[in-house]
NUTI-577077 format. One line per field, with one value per residue (C-alpha): residue number from 1; residue in one letter; chain; x, y, z. Coordinates in Angstrom, 1 decimal, m for minus. Layout:
BEGIN
num <- [NUM, ...]
residu <- [A, ...]
chaine <- [A, ...]
px <- [X, ...]
py <- [Y, ...]
pz <- [Z, ...]
% end
This chain:
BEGIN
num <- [1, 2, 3, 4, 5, 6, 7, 8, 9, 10, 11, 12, 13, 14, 15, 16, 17, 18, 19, 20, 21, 22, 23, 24, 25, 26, 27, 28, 29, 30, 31, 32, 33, 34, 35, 36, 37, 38, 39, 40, 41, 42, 43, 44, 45, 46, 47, 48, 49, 50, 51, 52, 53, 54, 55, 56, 57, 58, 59, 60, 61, 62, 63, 64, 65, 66, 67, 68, 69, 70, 71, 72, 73, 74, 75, 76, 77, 78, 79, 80, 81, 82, 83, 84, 85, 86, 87, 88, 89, 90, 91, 92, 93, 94, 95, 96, 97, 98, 99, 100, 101, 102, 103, 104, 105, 106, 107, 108, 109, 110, 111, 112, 113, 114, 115, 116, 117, 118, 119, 120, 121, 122, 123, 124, 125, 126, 127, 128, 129, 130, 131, 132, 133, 134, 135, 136, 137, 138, 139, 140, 141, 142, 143, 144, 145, 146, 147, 148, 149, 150, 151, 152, 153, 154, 155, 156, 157, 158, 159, 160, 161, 162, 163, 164, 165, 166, 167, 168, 169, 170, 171, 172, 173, 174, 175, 176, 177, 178, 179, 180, 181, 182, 183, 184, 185, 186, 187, 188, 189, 190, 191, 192, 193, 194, 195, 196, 197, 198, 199, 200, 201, 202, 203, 204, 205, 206, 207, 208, 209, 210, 211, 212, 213, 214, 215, 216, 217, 218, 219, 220, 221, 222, 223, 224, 225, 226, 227, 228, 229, 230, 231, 232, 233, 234, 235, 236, 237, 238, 239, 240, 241, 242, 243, 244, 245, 246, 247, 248, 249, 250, 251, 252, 253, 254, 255, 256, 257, 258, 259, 260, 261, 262, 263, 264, 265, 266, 267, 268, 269, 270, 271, 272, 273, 274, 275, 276, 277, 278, 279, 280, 281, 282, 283, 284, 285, 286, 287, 288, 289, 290, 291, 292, 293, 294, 295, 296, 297, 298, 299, 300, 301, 302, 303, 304, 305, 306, 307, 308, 309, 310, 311, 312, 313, 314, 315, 316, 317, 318, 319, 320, 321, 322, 323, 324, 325, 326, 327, 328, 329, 330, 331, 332, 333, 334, 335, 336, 337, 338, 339, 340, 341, 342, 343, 344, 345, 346, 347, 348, 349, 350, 351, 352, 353, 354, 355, 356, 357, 358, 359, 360, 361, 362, 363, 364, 365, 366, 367, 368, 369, 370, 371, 372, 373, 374, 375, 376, 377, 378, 379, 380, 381, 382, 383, 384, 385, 386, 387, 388, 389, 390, 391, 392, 393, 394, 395, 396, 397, 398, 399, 400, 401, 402, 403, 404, 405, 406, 407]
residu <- [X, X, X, X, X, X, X, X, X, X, X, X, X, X, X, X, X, X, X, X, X, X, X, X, X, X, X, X, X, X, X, X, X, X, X, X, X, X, X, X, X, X, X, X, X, X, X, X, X, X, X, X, X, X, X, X, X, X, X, X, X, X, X, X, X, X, X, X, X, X, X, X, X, X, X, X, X, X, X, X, X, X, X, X, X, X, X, X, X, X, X, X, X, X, X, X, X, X, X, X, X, X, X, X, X, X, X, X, X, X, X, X, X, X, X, X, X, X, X, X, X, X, X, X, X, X, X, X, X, X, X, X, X, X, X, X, X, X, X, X, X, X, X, X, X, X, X, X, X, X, X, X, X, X, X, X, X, X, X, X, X, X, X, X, X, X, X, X, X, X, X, X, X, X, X, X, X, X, X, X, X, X, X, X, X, X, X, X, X, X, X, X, X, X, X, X, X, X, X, X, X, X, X, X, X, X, X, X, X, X, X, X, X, X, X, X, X, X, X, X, X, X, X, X, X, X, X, X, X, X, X, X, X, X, X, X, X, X, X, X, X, X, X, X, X, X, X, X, X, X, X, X, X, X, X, X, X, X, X, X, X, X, X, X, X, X, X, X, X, X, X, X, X, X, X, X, X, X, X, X, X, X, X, X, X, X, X, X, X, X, X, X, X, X, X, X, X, X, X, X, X, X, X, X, X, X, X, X, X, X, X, X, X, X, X, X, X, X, X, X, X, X, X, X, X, X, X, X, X, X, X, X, X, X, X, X, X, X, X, X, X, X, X, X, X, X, X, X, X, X, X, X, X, X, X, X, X, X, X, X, X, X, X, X, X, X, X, X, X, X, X, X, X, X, X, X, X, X, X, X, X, X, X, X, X, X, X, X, X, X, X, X, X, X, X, X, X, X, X, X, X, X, X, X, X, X, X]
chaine <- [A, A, A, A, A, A, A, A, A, A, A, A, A, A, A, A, A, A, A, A, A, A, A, A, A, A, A, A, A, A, A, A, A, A, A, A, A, A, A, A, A, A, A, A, A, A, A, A, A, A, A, A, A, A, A, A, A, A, A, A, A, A, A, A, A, A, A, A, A, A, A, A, A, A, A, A, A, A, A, A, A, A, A, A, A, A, A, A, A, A, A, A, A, A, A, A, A, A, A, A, A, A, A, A, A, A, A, A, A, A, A, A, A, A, A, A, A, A, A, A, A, A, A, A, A, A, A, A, A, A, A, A, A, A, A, A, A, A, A, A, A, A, A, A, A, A, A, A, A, A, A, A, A, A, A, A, A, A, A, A, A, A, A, A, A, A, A, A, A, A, A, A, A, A, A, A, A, A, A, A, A, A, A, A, A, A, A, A, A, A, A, A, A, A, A, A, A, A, A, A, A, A, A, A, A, A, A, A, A, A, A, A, A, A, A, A, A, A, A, A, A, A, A, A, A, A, A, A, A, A, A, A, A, A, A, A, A, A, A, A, A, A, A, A, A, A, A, A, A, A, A, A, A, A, A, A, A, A, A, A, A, A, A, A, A, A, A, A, A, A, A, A, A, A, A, A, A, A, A, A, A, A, A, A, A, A, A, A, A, A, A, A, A, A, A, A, A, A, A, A, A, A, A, A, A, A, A, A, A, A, A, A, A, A, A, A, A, A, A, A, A, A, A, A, A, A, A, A, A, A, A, A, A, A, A, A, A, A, A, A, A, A, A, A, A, A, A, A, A, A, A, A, A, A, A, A, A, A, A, A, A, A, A, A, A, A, A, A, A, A, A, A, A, A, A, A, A, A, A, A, A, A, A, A, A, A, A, A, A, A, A, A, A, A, A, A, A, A, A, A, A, A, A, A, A, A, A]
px <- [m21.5, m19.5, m17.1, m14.8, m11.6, m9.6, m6.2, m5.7, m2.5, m1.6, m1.0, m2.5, m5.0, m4.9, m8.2, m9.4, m13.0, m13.6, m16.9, m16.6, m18.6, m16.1, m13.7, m12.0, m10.9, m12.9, m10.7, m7.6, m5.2, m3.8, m4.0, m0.7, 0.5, m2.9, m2.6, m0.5, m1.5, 0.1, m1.3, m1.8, m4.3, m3.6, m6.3, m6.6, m9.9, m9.2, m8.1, m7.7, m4.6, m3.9, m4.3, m2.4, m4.2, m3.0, m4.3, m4.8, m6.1, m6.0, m7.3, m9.1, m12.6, m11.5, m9.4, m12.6, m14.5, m11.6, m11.8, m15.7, m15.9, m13.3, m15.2, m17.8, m16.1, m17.6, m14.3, m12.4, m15.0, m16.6, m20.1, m22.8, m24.6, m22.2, m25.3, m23.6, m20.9, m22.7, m20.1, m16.7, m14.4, m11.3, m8.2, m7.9, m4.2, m5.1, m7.8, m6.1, m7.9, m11.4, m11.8, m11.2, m13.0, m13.9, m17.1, m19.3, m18.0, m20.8, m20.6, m19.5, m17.0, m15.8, m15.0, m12.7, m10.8, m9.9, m9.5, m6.6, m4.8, m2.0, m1.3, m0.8, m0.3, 0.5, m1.9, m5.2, m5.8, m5.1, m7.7, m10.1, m9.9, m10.7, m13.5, m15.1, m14.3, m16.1, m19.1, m19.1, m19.6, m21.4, m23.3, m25.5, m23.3, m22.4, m18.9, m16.8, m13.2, m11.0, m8.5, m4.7, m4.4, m7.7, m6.0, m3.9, m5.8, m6.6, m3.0, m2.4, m1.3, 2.1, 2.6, 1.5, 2.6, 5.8, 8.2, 7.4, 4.8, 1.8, 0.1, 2.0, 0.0, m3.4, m3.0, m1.4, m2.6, 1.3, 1.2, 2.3, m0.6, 0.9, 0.5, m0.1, m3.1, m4.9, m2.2, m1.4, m4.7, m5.3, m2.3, m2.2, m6.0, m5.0, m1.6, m4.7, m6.5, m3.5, m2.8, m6.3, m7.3, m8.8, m6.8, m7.7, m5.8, m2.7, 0.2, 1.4, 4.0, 3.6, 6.1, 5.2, 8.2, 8.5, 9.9, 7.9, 7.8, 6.4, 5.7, 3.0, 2.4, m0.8, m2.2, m5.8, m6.2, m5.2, m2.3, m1.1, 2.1, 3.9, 6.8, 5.5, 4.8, 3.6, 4.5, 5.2, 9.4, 9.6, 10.8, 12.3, 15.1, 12.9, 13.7, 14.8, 13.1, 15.6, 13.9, 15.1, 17.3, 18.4, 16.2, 19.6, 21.2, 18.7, 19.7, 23.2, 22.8, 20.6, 23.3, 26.6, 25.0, 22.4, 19.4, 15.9, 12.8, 11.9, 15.3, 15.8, 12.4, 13.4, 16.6, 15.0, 11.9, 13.5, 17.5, 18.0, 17.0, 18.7, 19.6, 21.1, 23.3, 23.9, 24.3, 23.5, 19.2, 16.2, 14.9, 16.1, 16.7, 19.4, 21.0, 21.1, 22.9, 25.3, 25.6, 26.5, 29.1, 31.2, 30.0, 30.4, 28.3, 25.3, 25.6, 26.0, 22.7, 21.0, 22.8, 21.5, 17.8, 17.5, 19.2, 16.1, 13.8, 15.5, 15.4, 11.5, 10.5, 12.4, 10.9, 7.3, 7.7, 8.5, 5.6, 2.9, 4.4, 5.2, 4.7, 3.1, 3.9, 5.9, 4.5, 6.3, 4.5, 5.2, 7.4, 10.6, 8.5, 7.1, 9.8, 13.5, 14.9, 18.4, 16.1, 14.0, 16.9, 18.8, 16.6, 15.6, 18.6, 20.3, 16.3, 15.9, 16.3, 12.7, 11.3, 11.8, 13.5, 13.0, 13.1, 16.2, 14.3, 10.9, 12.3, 13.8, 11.0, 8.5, 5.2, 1.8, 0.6, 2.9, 4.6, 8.2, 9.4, 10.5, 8.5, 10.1, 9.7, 7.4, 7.1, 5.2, 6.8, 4.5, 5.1, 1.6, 0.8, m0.8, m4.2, m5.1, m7.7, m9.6, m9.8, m11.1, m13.5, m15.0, m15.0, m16.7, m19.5, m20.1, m20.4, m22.7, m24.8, m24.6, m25.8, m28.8, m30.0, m30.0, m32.2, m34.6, m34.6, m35.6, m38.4]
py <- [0.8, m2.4, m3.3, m6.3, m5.1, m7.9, m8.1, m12.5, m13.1, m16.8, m18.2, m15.2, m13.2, m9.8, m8.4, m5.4, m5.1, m1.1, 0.6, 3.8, 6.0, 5.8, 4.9, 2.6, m0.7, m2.9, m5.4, m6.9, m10.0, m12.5, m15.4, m17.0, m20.3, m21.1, m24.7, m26.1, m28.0, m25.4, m22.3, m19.3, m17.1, m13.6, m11.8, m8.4, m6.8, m3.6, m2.4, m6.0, m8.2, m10.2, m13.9, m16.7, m19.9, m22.7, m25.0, m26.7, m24.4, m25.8, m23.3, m19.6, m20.7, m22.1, m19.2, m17.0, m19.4, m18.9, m15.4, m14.7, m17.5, m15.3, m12.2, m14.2, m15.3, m15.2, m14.2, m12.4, m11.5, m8.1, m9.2, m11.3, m12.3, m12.0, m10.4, m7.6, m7.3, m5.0, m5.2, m6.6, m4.7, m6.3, m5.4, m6.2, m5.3, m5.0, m3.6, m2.8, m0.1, m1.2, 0.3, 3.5, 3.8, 0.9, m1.5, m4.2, m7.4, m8.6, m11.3, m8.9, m7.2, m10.6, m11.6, m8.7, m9.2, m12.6, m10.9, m8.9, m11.7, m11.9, m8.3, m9.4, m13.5, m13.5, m10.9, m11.0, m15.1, m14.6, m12.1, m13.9, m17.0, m14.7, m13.0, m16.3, m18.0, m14.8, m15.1, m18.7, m18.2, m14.7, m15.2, m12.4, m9.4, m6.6, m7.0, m4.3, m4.6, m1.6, m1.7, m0.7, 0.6, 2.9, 5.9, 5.9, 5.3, 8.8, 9.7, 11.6, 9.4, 11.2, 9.6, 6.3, 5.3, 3.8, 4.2, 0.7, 0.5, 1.2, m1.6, m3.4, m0.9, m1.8, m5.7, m6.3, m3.3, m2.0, 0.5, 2.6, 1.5, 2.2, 0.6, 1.5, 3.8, 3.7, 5.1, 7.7, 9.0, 8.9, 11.0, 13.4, 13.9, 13.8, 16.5, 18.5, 18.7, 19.1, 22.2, 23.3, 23.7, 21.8, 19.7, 20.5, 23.1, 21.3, 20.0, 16.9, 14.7, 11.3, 8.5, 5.2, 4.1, 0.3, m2.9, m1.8, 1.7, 4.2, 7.9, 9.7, 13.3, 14.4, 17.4, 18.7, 15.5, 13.4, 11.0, 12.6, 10.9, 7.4, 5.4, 1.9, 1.3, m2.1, m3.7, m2.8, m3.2, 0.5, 3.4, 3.5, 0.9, m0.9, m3.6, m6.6, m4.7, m3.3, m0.2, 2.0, 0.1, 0.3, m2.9, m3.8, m5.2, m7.6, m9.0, m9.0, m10.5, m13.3, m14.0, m13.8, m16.0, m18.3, m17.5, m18.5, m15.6, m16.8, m16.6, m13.1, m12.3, m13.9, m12.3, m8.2, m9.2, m11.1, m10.2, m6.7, m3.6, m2.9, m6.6, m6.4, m3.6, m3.9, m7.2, m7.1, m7.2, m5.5, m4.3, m0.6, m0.8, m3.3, m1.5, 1.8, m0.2, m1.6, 2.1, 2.9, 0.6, 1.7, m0.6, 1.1, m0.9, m0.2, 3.6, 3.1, 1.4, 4.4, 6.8, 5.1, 5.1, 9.1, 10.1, 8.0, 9.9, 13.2, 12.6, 12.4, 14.9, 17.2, 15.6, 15.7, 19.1, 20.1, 17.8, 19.3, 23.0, 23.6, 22.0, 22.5, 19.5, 16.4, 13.4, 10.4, 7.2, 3.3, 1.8, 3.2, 6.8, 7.1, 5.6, 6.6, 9.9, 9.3, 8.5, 11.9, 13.8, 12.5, 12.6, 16.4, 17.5, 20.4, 20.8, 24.5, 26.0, 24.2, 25.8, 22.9, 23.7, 20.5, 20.7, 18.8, 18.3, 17.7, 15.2, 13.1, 13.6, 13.0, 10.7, 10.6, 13.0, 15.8, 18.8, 18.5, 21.4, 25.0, 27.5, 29.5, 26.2, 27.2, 23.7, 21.6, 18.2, 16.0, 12.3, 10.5, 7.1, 5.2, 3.8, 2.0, m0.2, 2.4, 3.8, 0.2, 0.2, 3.8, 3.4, 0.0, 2.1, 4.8, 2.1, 0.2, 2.9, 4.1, 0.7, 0.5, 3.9, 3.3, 0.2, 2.3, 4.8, 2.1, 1.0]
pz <- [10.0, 11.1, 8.1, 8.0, 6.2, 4.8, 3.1, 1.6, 0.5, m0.6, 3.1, 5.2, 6.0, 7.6, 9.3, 11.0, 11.9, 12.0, 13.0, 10.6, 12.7, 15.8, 13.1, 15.7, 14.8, 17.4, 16.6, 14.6, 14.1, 11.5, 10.2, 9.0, 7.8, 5.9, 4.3, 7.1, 10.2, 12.1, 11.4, 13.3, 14.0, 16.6, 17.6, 19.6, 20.2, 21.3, 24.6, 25.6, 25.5, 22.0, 22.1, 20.0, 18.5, 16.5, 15.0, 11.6, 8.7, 5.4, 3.3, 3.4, 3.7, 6.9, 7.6, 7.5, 9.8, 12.5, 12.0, 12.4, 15.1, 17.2, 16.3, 18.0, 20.7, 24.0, 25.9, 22.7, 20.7, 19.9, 18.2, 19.3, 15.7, 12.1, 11.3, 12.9, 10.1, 8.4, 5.4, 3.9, 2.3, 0.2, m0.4, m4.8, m5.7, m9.3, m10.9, m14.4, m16.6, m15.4, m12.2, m11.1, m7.3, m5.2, m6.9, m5.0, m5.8, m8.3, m10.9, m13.1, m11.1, m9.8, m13.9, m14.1, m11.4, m13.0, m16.2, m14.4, m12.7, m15.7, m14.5, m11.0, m11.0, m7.3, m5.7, m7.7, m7.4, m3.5, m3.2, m5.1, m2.9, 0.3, m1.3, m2.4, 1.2, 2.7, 0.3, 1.5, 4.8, 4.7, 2.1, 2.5, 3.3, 1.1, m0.4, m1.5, m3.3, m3.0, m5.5, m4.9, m8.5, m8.8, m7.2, m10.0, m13.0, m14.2, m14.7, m17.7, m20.8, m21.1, m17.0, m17.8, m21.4, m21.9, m24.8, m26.5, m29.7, m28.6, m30.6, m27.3, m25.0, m26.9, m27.1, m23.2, m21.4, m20.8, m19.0, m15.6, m12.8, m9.7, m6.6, m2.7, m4.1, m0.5, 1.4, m0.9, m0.6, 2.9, 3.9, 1.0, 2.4, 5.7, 5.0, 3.6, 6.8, 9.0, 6.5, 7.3, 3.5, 0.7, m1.2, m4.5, m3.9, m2.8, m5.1, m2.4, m2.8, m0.6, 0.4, 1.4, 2.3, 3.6, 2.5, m0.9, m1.7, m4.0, m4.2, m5.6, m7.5, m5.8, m8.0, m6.6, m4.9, m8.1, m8.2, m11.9, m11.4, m9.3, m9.3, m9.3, m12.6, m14.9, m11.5, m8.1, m9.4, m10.9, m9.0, m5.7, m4.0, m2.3, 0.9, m2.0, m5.3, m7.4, m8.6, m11.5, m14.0, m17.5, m18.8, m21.0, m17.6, m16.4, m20.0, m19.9, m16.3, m17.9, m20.7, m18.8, m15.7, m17.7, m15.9, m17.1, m17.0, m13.5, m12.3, m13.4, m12.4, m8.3, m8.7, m9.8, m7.1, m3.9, m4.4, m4.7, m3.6, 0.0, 0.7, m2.5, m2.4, 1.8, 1.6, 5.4, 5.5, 3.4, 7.0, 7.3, 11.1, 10.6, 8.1, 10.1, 12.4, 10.0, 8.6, 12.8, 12.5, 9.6, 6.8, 4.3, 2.2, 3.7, 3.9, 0.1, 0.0, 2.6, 0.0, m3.0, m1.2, m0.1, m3.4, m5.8, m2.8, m3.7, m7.3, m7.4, m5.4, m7.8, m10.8, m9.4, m8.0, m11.6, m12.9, m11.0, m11.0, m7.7, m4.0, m0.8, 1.3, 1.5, 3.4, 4.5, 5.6, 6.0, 8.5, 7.2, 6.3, 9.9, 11.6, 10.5, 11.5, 9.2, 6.0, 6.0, 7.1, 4.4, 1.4, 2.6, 2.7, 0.5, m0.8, 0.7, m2.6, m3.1, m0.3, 2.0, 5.5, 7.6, 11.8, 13.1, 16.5, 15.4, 12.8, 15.7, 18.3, 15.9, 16.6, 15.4, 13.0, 12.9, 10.8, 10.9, 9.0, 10.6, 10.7, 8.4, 5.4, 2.3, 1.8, 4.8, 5.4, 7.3, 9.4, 8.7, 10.1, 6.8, 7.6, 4.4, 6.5, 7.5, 3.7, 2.7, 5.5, 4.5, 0.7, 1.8, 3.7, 1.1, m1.6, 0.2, 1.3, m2.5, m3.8, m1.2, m2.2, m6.2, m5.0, m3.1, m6.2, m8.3, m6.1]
% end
């Protein structure tokens, strides 16, 4: 099956179009700046060079026209007819309590994605405009959301409940959802396979580590346990997120400097975190540099960062009972030798020995502990567009035989 993956923000959209048999990505690109005359669209089919156009895209409906039309394309393209999408999958940030695995995107299913856009004001409107611009323009194609949150949903009460009245919990749905729930669960399935056993065996802990980044407690296959919590601010330091706080300071902050809820809200979301602390960047790379250097604010930031690391993977080895593998993914996860190093170290007594060279030569999939470690530790490129794009198929192909069933 040909599946259309798609990922709508408020001014972009981010597209792969992956044949899940080959489970190649035939082609991908971007489309930025939407609502401005000069937007942007990049396109790379693959094994060919990427190309650049600009022109004026005003919203996503004609965002998905550009898109298509260059799938279509006679010199860039990949397919001859649309008809050849056999499917669109969506990424949906929230799905609150309703879903728990992927759905088609019915009338039904459409409603409670609106229903949930209070939980997630800036993500879930986004993806509703790109699922009704695709609808538009392909009107008769399956359609699939895939919902960051579902991963998570099944955690245990004593996980997700938070230490307010629970009449709270009933009336707004307050509760620990976790985020990133696609990457989580292709590389704790993927650490599985590498290990060459099944997961439900396996007690894995993941890290998606980029400029937003969570971890997961991955019991039997079973996120029992995340960081991101209500919203993706809980948990780690993050690239400009703040993390783990004492709730008392973002009100002391408000009182002492006079800011307004959306000022403390910019000021938790867009102003802390690593650019925060560093005061130097949120992009790891440049702080690395910075840390090079001698400032010492920045390795304070990198020490801050591995410690809250080092702090949950205790915590969720103790959760789940015990551990078999750590995995690190995301740019900073795959990419940054000083940051696994770091929040590994002085963690033998848990069974986890990590390989000094295979940590620094590292590419691709690829164990990086010795020999000798109890606990694997794993570098795993995420591929959450290939996880939409097979969740797509089997939902599809789920669908289509309850129809024939019904015949």
């Amino acid at each position: 099956m040909k599946v259309l993956v798609l990922n709508c923000g408020s001014s972009s959209i981010k597209y792969q179009f992956i044949d899940t048999e080959t489970k190649v990505a035939l082609a991908k690109g971007m489309v930025e700046r939407i609502g401005m005359s000069s937007a942007v669209l990049t396109h790379t089919p693959h094994g060919k060079e990427k190309i650049r156009i600009v022109g004026e895209i005003l919203d996503h409906s004609v965002a998905i026209e550009y898109v298509i039309a260059v799938l279509l394309s006679p010199n860039h393209g990949v397919i001859k007819d649309k008809k050849e999408i056999d499917a669109v999958g969506h990424r949906v940030v929230h799905g609150g309590e309703t879903f728990f695995k992927s759905a088609l995107l019915t009338d039904r299913v459409m409603q409670a994605i609106k229903d949930n856009i209070e939980l997630a004001p800036l993500h879930n409107p986004s993806n509703i405009k790109g699922i009704r611009a695709t609808k538009e323009h392909l009107p008769d194609t399956p359609q699939v959301g895939v919902f960051d949150t579902a991963f998570h949903i099944k955690m245990p009460a004593r996980a997700y409940l938070y230490g307010i009245p629970y009449e709270l919990y009933k009336k707004y749905k307050i509760r620990r959802y976790g985020f990133h729930g696609t990457s989580h669960s292709y590389v704790s399935h993927r650490a599985a396979a590498l290990m060459g056993r099944p997961i439900e065996e396996l007690k894995i802990i993941t890290a998606h580590l980029g400029n937003g980044c969570s971890m997961a407690a991955v019991d039997g296959g079973r996120s029992i346990d995340t960081t991101m919590g209500f919203t993706p601010l809980e948990g780690l330091l993050m690239g400009t997120r703040s993390g783990d706080m004492d709730p008392s300071v973002i009100l002391y902050i408000m009182g002492k400097e006079g800011l307004s809820l959306a000022e403390a809200n910019t000021l938790l979301n867009k102003h802390s975190g690593l650019i925060g602390l560093s005061g130097e960047s949120s992009d790891m790379r440049e702080i690395e540099e910075a840390v090079k250097e001698g400032n010492k604010k920045a390795a304070n930031a990198v020490d801050v960062f591995c410690y809250r690391i080092k702090k949950y993977i205790g915590a969720y080895t103790a959760a789940m009972g015990g551990l078999d593998a750590v995995v690190f993914t995301g740019g900073i996860g795959e990419n940054s030798v000083m940051i696994r190093k770091m929040s590994l170290s002085n963690l033998e007594y848990l069974g986890i020995e990590l390989d000094d060279h295979l940590n620094e030569n590292a590419t691709g999939e690829v164990d990086i502990s010795k020999s000798s470690s109890k606990v694997r530790v794993f570098r795993i490129p995420t591929n959450e567009e290939l996880v939409i794009a097979l969740d797509t198929e089997q939902i599809v192909r789920e669908e289509a035989l309850v129809k024939n069933n019904n015949l």
